[in-house]
C-alpha positions in Angstrom: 0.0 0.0 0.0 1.4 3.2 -0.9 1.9 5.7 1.9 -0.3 8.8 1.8 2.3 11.4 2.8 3.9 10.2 -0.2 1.8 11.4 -2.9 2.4 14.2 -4.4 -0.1 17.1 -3.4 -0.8 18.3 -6.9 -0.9 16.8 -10.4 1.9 16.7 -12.4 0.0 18.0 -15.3 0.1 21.8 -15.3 -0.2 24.7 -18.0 2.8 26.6 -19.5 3.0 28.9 -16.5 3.3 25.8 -14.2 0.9 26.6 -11.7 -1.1 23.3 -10.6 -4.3 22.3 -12.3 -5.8 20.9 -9.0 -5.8 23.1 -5.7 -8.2 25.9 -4.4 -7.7 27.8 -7.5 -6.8 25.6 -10.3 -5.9 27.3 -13.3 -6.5 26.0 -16.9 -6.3 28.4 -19.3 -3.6 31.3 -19.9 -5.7 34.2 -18.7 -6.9 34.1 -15.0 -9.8 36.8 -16.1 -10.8 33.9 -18.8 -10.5 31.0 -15.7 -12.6 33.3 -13.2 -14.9 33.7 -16.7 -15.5 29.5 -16.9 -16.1 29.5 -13.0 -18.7 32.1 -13.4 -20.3 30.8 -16.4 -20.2 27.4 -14.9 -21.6 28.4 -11.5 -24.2 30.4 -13.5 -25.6 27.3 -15.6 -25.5 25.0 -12.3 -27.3 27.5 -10.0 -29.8 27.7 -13.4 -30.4 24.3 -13.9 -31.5 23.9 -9.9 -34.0 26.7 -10.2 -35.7 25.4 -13.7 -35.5 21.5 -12.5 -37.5 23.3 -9.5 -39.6 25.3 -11.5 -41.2 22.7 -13.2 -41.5 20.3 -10.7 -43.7 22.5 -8.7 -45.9 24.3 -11.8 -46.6 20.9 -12.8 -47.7 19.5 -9.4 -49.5 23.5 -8.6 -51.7 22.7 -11.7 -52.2 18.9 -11.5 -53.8 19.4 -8.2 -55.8 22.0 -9.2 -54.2 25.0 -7.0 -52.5 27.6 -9.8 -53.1 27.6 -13.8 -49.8 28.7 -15.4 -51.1 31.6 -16.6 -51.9 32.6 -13.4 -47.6 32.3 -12.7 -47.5 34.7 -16.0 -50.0 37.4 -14.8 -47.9 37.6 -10.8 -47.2 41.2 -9.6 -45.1 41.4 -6.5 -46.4 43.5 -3.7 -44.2 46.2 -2.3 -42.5 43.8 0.3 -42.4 41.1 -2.2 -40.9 42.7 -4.7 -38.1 44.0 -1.8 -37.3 40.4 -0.8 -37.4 39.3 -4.6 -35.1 42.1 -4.8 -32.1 40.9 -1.9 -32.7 37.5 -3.3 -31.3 38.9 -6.8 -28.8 40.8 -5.3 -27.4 36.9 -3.4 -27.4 35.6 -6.4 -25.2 38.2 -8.8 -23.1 38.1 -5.8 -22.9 34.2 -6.5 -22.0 34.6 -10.3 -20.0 37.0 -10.4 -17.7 36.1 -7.3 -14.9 34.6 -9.3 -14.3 37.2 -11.2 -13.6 39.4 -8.2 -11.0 36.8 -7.2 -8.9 38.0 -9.9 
């Protein structure tokens, strides 16, 4: 069995600069600003994909049982407080996407 404080903590493999592909902040492309860029977009189309796969699970089950038409999802206007709290909610989330970018 090989001993684990043997291993080496990083890949070999690395880009032309040589800084590790594996680590906290792995780098795989030539331009940090373009790295931070794939994190974003990537952390963008994951958050995305929760919120839609959540979306349609509950439209569909709000209108098989009879509690919401989907128009009725179309024709929604927030109240003052609503819209407020709709409003820190978007303001978590830009923070979210656009994180990586301020790593840089």
């Amino acid at each position: 069995m090989t001993d684990p404080r043997r291993l080496p903590q990083y890949p070999e493999q690395t880009p032309e600069d040589g800084v590790p592909l594996a680590g906290p902040d792995p780098v795989y492309l030539d331009n940090p600003v373009l790295d931070a860029t794939v994190r974003m977009v990537t952390e963008l189309a994951a958050q995305l994909w929760v919120e839609r796969e959540r979306r349609l699970v509950l439209e569909t089950l709000l209108a098989e049982r009879g509690i919401l038409a989907t128009e009725a999802i179309e024709q929604y206007r927030p109240d003052a407080m609503r819209a407020a709290e709709i409003k820190v909610e978007r303001a978590r989330f830009i923070e979210d996407v656009f994180k990586e970018l301020r790593r840089i």
